[in-house]
RODO-2510 file (C-alpha; in nm, 4 decimals, decimal comma):
residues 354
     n   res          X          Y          Z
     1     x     0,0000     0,0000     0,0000
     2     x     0,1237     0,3566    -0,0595
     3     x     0,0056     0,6623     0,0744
     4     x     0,1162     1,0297     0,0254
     5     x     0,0542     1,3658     0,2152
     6     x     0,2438     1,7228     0,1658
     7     x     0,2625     1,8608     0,5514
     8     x     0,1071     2,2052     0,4887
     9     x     0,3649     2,4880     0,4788
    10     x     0,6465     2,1743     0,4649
    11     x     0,7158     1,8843     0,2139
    12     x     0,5683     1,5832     0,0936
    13     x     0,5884     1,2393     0,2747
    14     x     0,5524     0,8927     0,1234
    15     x     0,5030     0,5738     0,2924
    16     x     0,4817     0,2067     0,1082
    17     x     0,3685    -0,0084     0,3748
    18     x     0,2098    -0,3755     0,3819
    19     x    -0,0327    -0,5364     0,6381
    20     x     0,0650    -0,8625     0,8074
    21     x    -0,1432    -1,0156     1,0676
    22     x    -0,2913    -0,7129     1,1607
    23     x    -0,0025    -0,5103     1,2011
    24     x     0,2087    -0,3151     0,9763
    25     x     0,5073    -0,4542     0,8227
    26     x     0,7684    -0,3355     0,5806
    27     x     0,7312    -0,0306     0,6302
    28     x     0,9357     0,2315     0,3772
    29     x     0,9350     0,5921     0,4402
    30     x     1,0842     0,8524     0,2263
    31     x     0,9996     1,2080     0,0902
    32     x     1,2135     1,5236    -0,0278
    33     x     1,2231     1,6625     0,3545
    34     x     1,5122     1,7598     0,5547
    35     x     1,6404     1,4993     0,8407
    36     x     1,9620     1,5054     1,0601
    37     x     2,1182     1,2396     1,1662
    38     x     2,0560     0,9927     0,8747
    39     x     2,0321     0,7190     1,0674
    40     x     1,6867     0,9144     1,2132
    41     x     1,5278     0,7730     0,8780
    42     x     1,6032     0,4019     0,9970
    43     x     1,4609     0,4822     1,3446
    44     x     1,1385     0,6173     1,1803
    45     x     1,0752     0,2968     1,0050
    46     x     1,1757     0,0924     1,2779
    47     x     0,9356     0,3074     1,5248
    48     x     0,6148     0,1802     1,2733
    49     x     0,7396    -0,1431     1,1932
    50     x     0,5136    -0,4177     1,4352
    51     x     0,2337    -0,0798     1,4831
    52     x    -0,1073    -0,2533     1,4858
    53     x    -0,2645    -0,1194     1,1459
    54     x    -0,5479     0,0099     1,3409
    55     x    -0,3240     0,2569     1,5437
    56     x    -0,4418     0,6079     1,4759
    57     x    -0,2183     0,9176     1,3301
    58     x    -0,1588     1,0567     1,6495
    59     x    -0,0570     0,7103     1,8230
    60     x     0,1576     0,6168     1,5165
    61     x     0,3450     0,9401     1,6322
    62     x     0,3968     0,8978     1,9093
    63     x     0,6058     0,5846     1,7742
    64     x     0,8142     0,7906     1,6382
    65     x     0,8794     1,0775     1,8509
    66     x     0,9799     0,7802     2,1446
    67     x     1,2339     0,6458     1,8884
    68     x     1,3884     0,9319     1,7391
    69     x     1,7774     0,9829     1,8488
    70     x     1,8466     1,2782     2,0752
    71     x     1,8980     1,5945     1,8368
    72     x     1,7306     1,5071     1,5533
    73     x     1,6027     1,7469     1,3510
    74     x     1,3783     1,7694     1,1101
    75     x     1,2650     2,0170     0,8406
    76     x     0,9321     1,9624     0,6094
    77     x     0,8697     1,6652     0,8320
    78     x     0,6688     1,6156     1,1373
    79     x     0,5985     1,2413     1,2976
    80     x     0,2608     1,3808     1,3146
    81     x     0,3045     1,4136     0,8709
    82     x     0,4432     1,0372     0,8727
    83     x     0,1310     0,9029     1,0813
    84     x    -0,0899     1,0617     0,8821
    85     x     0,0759     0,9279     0,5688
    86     x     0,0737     0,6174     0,7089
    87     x    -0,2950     0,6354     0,7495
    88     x    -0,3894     0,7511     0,3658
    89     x    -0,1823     0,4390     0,2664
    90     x    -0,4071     0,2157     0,4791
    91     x    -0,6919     0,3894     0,3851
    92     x    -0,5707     0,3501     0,0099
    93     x    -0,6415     0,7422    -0,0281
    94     x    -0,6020     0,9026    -0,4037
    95     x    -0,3660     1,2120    -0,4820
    96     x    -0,4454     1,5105    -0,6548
    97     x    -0,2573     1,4260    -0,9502
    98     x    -0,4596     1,0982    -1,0188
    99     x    -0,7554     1,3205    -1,1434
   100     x    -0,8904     1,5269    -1,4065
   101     x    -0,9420     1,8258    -1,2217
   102     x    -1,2617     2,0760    -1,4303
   103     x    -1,3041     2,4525    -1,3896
   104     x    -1,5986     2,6014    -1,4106
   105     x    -1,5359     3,0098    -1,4268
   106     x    -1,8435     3,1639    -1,5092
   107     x    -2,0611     3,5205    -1,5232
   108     x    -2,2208     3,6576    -1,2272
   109     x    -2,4778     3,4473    -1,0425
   110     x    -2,7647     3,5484    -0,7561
   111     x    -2,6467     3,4063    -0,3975
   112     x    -2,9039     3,1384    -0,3907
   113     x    -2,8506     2,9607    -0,7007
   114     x    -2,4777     2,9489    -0,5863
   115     x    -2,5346     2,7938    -0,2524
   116     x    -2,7908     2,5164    -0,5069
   117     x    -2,4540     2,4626    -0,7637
   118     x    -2,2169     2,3637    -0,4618
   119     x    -2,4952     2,1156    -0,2907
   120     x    -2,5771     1,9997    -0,7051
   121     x    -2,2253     1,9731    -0,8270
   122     x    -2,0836     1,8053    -0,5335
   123     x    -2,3497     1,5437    -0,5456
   124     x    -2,2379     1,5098    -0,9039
   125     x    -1,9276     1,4094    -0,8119
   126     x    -1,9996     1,2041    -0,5348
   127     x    -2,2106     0,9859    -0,7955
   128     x    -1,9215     1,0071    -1,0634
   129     x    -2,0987     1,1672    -1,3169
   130     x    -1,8485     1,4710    -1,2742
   131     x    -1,4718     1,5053    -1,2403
   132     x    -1,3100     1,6771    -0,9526
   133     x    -1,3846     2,0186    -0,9990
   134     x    -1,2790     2,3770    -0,9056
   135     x    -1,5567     2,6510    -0,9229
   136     x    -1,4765     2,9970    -0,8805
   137     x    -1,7294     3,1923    -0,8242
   138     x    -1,8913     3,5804    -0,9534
   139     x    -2,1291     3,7274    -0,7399
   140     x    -2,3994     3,8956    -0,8666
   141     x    -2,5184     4,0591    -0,5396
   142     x    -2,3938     4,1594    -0,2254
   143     x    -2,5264     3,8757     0,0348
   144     x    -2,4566     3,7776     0,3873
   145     x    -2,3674     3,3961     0,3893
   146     x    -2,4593     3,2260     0,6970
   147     x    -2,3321     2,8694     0,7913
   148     x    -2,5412     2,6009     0,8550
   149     x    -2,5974     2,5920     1,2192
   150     x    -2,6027     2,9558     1,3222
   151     x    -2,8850     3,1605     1,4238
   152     x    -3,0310     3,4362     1,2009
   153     x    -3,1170     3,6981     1,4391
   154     x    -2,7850     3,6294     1,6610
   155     x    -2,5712     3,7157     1,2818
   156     x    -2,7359     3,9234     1,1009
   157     x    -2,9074     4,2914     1,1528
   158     x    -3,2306     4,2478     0,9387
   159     x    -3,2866     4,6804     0,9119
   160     x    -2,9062     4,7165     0,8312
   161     x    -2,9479     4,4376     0,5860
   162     x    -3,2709     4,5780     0,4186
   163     x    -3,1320     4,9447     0,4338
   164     x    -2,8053     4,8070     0,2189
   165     x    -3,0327     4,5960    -0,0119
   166     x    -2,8258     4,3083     0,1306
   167     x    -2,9461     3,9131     0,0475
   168     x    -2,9300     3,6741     0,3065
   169     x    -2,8852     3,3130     0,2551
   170     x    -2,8010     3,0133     0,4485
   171     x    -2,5283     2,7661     0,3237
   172     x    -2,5108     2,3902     0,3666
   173     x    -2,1754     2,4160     0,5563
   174     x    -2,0663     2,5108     0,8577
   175     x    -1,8797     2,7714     0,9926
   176     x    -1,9398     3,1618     1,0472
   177     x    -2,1268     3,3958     0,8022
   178     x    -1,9593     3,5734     0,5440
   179     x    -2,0409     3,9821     0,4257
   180     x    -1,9542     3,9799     0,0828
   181     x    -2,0224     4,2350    -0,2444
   182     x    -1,9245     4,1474    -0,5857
   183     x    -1,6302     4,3603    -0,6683
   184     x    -1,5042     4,2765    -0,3117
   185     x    -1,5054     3,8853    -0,2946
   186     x    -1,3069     3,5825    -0,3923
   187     x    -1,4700     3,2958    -0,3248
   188     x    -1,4098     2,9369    -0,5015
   189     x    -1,5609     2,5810    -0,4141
   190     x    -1,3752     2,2846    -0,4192
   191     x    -1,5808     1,9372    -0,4982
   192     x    -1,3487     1,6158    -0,4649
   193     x    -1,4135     1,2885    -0,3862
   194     x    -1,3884     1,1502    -0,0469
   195     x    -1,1116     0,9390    -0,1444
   196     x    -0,8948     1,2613    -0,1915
   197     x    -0,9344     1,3282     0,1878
   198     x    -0,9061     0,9529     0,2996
   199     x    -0,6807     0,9134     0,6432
   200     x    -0,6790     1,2758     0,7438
   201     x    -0,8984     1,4041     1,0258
   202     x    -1,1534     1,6630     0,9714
   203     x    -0,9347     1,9108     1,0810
   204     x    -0,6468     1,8394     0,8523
   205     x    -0,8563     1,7988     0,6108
   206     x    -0,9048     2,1797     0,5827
   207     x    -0,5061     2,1851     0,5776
   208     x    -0,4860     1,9715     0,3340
   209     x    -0,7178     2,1113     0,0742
   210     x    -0,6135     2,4692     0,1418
   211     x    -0,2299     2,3791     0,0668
   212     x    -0,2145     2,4895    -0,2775
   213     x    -0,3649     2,8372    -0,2684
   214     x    -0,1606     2,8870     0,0369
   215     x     0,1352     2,8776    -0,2385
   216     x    -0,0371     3,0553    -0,5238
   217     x    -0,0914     3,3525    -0,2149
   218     x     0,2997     3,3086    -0,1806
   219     x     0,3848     3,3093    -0,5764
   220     x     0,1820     3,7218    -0,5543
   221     x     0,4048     3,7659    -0,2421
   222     x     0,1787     3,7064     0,0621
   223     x     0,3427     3,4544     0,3159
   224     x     0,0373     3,3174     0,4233
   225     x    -0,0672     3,0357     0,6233
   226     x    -0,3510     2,7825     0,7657
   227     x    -0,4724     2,8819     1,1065
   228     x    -0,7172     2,6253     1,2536
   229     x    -0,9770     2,5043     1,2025
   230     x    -1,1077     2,7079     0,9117
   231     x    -0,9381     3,0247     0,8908
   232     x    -0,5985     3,1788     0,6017
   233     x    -0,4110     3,4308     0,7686
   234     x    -0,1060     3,6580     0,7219
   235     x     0,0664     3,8642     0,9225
   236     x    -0,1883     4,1537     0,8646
   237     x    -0,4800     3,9562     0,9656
   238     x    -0,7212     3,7285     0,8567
   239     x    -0,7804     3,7160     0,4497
   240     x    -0,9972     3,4184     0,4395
   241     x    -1,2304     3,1325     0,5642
   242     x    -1,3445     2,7967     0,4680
   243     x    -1,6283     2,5532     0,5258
   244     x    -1,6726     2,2167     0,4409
   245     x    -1,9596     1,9492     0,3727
   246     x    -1,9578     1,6045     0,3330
   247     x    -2,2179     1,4533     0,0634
   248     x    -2,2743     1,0907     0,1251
   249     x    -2,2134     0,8775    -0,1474
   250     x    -2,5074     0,6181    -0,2974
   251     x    -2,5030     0,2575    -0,3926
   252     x    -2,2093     0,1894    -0,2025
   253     x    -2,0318     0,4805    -0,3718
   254     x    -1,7545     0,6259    -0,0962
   255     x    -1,8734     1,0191    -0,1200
   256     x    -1,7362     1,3771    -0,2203
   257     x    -1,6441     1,7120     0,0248
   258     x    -1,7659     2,0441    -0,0895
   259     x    -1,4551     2,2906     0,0012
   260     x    -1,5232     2,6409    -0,0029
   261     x    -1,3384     2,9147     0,0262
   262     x    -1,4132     3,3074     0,0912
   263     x    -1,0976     3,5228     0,0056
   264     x    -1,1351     3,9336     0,1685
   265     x    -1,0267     4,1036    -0,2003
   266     x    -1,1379     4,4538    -0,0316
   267     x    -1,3945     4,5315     0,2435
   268     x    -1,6045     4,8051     0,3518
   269     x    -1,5923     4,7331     0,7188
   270     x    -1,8189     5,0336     0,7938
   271     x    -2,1015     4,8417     0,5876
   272     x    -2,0674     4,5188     0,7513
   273     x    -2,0742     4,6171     1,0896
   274     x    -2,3882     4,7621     1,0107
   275     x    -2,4994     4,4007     0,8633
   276     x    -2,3316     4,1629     1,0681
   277     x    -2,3929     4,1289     1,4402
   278     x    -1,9903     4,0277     1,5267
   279     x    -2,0273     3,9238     1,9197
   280     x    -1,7811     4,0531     2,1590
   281     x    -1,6417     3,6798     2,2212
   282     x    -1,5797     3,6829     1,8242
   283     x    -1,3349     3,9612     1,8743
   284     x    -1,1787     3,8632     2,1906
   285     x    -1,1097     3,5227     2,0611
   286     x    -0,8201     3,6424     1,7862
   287     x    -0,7382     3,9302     2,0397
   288     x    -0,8425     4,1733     1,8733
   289     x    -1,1048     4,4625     1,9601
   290     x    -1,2372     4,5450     1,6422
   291     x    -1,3608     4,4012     1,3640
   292     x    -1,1997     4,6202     1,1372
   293     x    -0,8569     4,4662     1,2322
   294     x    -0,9750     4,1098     1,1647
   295     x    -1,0013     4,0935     0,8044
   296     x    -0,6786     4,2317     0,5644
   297     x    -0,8447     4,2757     0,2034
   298     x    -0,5965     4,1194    -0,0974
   299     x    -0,6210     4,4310    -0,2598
   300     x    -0,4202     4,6187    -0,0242
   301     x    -0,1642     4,3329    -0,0032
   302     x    -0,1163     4,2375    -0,3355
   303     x    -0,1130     4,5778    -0,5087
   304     x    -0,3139     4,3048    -0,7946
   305     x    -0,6679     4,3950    -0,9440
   306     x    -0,9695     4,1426    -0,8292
   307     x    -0,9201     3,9966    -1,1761
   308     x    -0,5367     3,9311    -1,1709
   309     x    -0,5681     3,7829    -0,8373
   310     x    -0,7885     3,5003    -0,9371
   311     x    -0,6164     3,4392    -1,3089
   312     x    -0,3112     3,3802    -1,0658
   313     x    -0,4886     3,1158    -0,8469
   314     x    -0,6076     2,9997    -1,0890
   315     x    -0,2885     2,9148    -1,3132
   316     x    -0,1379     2,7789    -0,9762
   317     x    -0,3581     2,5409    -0,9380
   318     x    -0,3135     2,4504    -1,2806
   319     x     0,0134     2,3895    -1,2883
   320     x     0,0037     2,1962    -0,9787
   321     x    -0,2432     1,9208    -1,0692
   322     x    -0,3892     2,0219    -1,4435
   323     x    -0,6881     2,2212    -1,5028
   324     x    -0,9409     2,1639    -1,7843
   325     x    -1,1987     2,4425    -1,8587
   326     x    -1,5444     2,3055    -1,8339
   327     x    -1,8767     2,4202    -1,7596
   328     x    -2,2303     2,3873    -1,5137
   329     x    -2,4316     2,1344    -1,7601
   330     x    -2,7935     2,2629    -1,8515
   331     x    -2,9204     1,9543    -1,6290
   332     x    -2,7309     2,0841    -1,3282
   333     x    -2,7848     2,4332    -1,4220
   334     x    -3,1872     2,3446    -1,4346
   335     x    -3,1607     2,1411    -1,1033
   336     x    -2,9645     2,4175    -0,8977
   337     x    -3,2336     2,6588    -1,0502
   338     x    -3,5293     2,4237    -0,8736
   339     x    -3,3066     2,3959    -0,5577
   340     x    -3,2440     2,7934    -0,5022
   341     x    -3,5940     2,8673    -0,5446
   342     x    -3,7493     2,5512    -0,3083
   343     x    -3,4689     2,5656    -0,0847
   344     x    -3,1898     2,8329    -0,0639
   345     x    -3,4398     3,1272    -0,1266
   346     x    -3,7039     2,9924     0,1313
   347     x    -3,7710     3,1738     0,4635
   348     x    -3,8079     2,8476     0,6221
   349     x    -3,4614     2,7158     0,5190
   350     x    -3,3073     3,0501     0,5896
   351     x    -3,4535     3,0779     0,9499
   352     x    -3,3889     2,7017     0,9942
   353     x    -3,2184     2,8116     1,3346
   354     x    -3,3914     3,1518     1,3951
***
């Protein structure tokens, strides 16, 4: 079995590994990381070799953090990195590179309709009708996003909603609510198959599939990195937030994970405080006191237009995995149509949690 993982911000990890009467054996570990002393490498191996194949990522490092020689130092590598890799292998996870990868780029679309294309195309790919895709998104009015679980009159200020002609929908993920406007926003969905995400945790999950715009933010300059659980962040501040959703898979088929991302391209902070009802715990938690300081628009750190920035992202994603420009089908198109009217644009899925 072989199993692969890039540690986010570090380098990539491979493990070939067989099972043997329940426990692993054979074990071959190996990468283009940093290690000192070499005989560390040996250690590593020996550390999984006899691990029952059930042991989780974190108990498979702790393996190897008992057996590593005193000094040893490592660079792109964690033993947290070789557990999980160890895991994927077991789990027989795929790679990026072992897929077509689609992108759908397309005009301006209302807020519902795009909350109905993530839940649509994601179920597409869960049932294999539709490659892995990446769908950036164009807004065609400002909205306030809401995740799945909060409450609408804890988020959102319905007068300072109505007074900015602000939208409010409610997603199918989790997480907090976004304030976005058109010319202000980058947002872009990931759909992959659950396969892709095999032996990580939920948690580095979001690590994982937020790797490679972490570099195309560091090919425009921005040193930026993952800051758990859901959350891209610089040295400035905040620029960006994620949410997942996991569609279950049908006649035995193993499932996909709707990854999105919100990118802050520019804000008007004055606007959304008006909108947004940001608690005081919300603030406190990043310690910070005001919600201005929380979010550091692209714009201002890249020096890039809105446009530029995403051709950028989305070349770098490209040329990591291969990108094929496709499109939403007129049978998706017509069932996320049906969906944002009877679902996303209904007061009763909206005020699900009031």
């Amino acid at each position: 079995m072989h199993g692969e993982y890039k540690v986010p911000g570090g380098k990539l990890v491979v493990v070939d590994v067989e099972v043997e009467d329940g426990v692993l054996r054979h074990v071959r570990v190996a990468g283009d990381f940093f290690l000192e002393p070499d005989e560390a490498l040996d250690a590593v191996n020996r550390a999984l070799e006899g691990a029952p194949a059930d042991t989780d990522a974190a108990g498979l490092a702790a393996r190897i953090d008992a057996a590593l020689p005193g000094g040893t130092v490592m660079y792109g590598l964690t033993p947290e990195g070789v557990g999980i890799a160890v895991r994927r292998a077991l789990a027989h996870a795929t790679d990026w590179t072992d897929y077509d990868w689609q992108l759908i780029h397309e005009g301006p679309q209302p807020p519902a309709l795009h909350m109905a294309l993530d839940e649509v195309l994601t179920g597409e790919v869960a049932a294999g009708r539709r490659p892995p895709t990446l769908r950036v998104w164009e807004w065609g009015a400002p909205a306030v996003i809401i995740g799945s679980f909060q409450s609408l009159r804890n988020e959102v200020d319905p007068e300072g909603a109505a007074r900015h002609g602000i939208e409010v929908v409610r997603r199918i993920s989790g997480g907090g609510a976004m304030f976005v406007e058109p010319g202000n926003t980058i947002t872009y969905s990931l759909s992959v198959p659950e396969a892709l995400v095999q032996g990580l945790s939920f948690q580095d999950s979001y690590a994982y599939l937020d790797d490679w715009v972490l570099g195309a933010l560091g090919d425009m300059g921005i040193r930026a990195w993952y800051q758990p659980l859901n959350d891209i962040a610089t040295d400035q501040g905040k620029i960006a937030g994620a949410a997942q959703k996991r569609i279950v898979g049908h006649a035995g088929r193993p499932g996909a994970v709707l990854h999105h991302v919100t990118m802050s391209y520019d804000i008007d902070a004055e606007k959304m405080l008006e909108v947004l009802r940001i608690g005081r715990e919300k603030l406190s938690d990043k310690g910070i006191g005001s919600a201005k300081k929380r979010v550091d628009p692209l714009r201002r750190q890249t020096g890039l237009p809105r446009e530029a920035v995403i051709e950028r992202m989305i070349a770098s994603f490209g040329g990591r995995y291969g990108l094929t420009q496709g499109k939403v089908t007129d049978e998706e198109l017509a069932r996320a149509e049906e969906l944002a009217r009877a679902k996303f644009s209904s007061p009763e899925w909206t005020a699900r949690v009031p």
